[in-house]
N, C-alpha and C positions, 0 to 999 in steps of 0.2 A: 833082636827082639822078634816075636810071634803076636800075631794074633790070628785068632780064630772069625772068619769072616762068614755071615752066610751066603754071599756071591762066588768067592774065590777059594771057602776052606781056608787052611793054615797059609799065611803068609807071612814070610820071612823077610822082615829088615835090617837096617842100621839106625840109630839114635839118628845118626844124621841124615835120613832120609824124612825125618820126621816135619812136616809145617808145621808152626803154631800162629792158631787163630786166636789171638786174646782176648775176643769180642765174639769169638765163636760166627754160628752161621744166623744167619734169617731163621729164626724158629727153632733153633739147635745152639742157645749161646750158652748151654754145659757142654758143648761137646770143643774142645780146644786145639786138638792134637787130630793131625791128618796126614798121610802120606795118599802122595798120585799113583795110582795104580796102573801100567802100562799092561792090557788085556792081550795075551798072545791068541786069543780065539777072537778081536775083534781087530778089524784095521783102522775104523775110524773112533771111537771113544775111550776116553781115558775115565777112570775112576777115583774121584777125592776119596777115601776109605774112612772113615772114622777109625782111629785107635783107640778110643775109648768107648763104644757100642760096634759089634762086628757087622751086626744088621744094619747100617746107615753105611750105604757107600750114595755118591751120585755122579751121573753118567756129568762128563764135561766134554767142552770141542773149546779149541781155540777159534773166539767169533770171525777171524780171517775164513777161517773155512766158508762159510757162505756169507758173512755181510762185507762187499766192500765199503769200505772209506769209514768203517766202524771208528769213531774218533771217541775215545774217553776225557775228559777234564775230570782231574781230580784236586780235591781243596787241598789245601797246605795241610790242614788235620791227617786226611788222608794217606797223605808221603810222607808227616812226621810219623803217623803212627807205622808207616811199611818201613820208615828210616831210609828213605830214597828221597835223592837228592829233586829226581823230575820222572814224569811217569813212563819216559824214555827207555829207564832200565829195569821197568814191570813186564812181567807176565801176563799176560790173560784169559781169561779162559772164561767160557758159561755155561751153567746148570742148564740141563737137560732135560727138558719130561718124554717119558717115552710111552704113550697108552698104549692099551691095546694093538690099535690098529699105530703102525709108527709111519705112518703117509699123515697122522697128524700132531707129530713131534714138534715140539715146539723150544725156544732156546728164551734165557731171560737175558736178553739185552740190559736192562735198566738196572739191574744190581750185580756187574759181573764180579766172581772171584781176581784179585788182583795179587801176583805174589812177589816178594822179595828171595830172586831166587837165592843168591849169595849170601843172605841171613837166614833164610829157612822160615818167611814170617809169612803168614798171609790174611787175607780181610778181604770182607766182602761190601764192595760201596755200591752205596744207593745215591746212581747218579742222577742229576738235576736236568737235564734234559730231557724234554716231555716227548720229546719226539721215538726216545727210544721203546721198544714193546715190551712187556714181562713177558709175554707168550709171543714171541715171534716165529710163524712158519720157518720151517727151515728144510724136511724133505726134499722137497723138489731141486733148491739149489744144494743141499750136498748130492743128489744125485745126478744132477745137471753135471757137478765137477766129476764125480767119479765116472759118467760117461762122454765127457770131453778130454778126459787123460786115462782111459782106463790103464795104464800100467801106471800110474801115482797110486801110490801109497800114503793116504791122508793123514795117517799117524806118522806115518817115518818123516814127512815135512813137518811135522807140526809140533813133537812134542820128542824133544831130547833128552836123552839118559840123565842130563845134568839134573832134569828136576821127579822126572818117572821110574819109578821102581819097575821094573822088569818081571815080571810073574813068567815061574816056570810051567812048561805044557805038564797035566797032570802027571805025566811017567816020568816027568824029571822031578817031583817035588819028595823028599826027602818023606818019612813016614815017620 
């Protein structure tokens, strides 16, 4: 499969790289169908893509990267609708904003993306814990970590071929 993206240009898939979000996102619930985009010109951000509008992709991190002890509780609704047994064998990952200035980037704790890798499903819960932020800083400690380990590679820890498509560098991408 192709789509035409305006971040990435034409990207090339498989059916089975495809998520489905059957509830769609926060503010986007026609939009159903998503594949994770692995950025070979970024180390640390991944890209949910819409397949169904090329213009929506949004930046994601795995919230390990800067929140330790990030704990999720997710309801029974929650894991019947990903088809997971406990939240043990979820993914997860959170929406990004990146403004202008990205010293003030900020990550949504409170409703992160959650996926089933193994079925290909995903949903985005809004979790009940008041303590977590929509807008939580995060510059500082993703660059606290990337200048505590400068040879880590925060994508290559973070985010496996199992569930990111792999984007090729523009002179490998077919015409």
């Amino acid at each position: 499969m192709i789509i035409e993206t305006s971040r990435f240009g034409r990207v090339e898939f498989q059916r089975e790289d495809v998520l489905t979000f059957s509830e769609g996102l926060l503010g986007f619930s026609d939009l159903r169908n998503f594949v994770l985009l692995d950025d070979p010109s970024d180390e640390i951000f991944a890209w949910l893509q819409s397949c169904e509008v090329g213009a929506i992709a949004f930046p994601v991190l795995e919230p390990e990267l800067f929140a330790e002890n990030y704990k999720v509780n997710l309801t029974k609704g929650d894991l019947e609708s990903l088809k997971l047994p406990s939240a043990d064998k979820a993914r997860f990952f959170t929406i990004v904003t990146i403004p202008e200035d990205p010293t003030q980037m900020t990550a949504n704790l409170k409703a992160p993306i959650i996926l089933n890798v193994n079925d290909r499903i995903g949903r985005q819960c809004v979790l009940q814990d008041n303590h977590l932020a929509i807008r939580e800083p995060i510059f500082a400690k993703l660059q606290q970590r990337v200048i505590s380990n400068p040879t880590l590679s925060i994508k290559g820890q973070s985010i496996g071929m199992d569930v990111a498509v792999r984007l090729k560098a523009p002179s490998e991408q077919s015409l």
